[in-house]
Residue, then its C-alpha position, 0 to 999 in steps of 0.5 A: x203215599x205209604x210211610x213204609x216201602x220195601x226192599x226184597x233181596x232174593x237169593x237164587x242157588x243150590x246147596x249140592x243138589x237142592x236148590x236154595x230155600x228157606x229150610x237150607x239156608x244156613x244162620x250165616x249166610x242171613x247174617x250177611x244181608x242182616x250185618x250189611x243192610x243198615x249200611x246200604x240204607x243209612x250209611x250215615x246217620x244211624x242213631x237217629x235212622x227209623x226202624x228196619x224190620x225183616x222177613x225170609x220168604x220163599x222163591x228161592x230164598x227172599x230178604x224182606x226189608x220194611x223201612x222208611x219209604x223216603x230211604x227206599x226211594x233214596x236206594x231205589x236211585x242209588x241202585x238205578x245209578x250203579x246200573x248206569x255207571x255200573x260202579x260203586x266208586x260213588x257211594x258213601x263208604x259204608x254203602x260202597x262197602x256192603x256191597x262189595x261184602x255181598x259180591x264177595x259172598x255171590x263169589x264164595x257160594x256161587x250165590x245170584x242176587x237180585x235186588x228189588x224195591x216197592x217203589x220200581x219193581x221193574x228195576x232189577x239190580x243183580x249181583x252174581x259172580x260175574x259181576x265185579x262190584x268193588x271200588x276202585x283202588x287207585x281212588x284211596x290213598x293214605x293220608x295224614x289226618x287230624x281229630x280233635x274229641x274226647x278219649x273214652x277209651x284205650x287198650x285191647x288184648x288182641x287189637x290195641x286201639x283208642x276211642x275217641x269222640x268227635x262232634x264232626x265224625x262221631x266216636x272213632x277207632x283208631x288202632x295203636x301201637x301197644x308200647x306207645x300207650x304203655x309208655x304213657x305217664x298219665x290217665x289218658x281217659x276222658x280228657x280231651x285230645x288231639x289226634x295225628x293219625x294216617x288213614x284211607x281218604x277218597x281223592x275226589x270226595x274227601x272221604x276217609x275210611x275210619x276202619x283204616x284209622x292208626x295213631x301217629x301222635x297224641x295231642x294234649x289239649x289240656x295241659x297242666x296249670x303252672x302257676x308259677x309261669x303264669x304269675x311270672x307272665x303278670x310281673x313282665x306285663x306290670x314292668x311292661x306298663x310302668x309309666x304308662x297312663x291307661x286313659x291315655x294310651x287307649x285315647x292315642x289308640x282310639x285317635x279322633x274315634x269317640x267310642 
């Protein structure tokens, strides 16, 4: 079998009295399918994800993806399955999400598409604006979260917001309110902290949303080193063990156990 597949994205519609074809298709609007594809692919992992290459035909306008055929296989299941249940609430986010931005632009330009892989081109997924592929609300609510990383990175002129880098979850952004980091006394950066935050997260699936992220309180895990206190902590130890023969009390505690 092939390494590679396919996913062809055809756009059918007019611009005024011309149809839609590769001459009037504007940089925009390919724009929309390049921003989204990598999140209907690899909605998770994209590091490591294998290359995506692209192609606009025409007839009347199509978006040729070559990438992976084991990603095309998992696309091809996932669009087969939105058919069936004609819902997206079971998508990871990131996918459920390009989706819907592809349906609210089938809206905006009263644009059909039709979705089709190499490996079922019978299978025709369509979008247009009859359709209605957006998640339902009620299965999002707000939340109180914790994160625990590193912070690289804070502040922003229009969007004030912190970065923090996290093993399980990656680096995150996390918006903030301006006079909370103002009125911090100490370089936030590079140390290592936990973070209170309230976010969108998925009732059933445990999901968040990480474009919803807002801080509520910084956490420090890396607090000052007090000598002082922590000498003051061996003379109550040394006063607790006066009298007392080590061997002994680890015998007594060992009872009849011979280590």
């Amino acid at each position: 079998m092939d390494k590679f597949g396919n996913i062809e994205i055809s756009v059918l519609g007019n611009k005024g009295n011309l149809k839609l074809s590769p001459d009037n298709y504007d940089v925009k609007e390919i724009m929309v399918m390049l921003q989204n594809i990598e999140d209907l692919l690899y909605p998770i992992n994209k590091k490591d994800r294998p290359i995506i290459t692209y192609n606009i035909e025409d007839g009347s306008v199509k978006h040729i993806f070559k990438t992976s055929i084991q990603a095309i296989i998992s696309f091809t299941a996932i669009l087969s399955q939105i058919q069936k249940s004609n819902s997206i609430d079971f998508l990871e986010l990131k996918t459920a999400q390009a989706i819907e931005n592809i349906q609210s632009f089938s809206y905006q330009k009263n644009y059909e598409f039709v979705i089709k892989t190499s490996v079922d081109y019978n299978l025709a997924f369509e979008i247009n604006p009859q359709s209605k592929y957006f998640r339902t609300e009620n299965i999002w609510v707000d939340a109180e979260l914790y994160f625990y990383g590193t912070l690289t990175n804070a502040g922003g002129k229009n969007r004030v917001n912190i970065h923090l880098d996290t093993e399980e979850f990656g680096s995150l952004t996390i918006d903030t309110d301006k006079d909370y980091l103002k009125n911090q006394e100490e370089n936030l950066l590079y140390k290592k902290f936990g973070i209170r935050a309230i976010g969108k997260q998925n009732v059933e699936t445990g999901e968040i949303d990480k474009n919803s992220l807002k801080l509520l309180h910084l956490i420090d895990f890396e607090p000052k080193y007090d000598d002082q206190y922590l000498n003051s902590l061996i003379h109550k130890a040394k006063n607790n063990w006066k009298g007392i023969n080590p061997d002994n009390w680890l015998n007594n505690l060992r009872g009849e156990y011979d280590a």
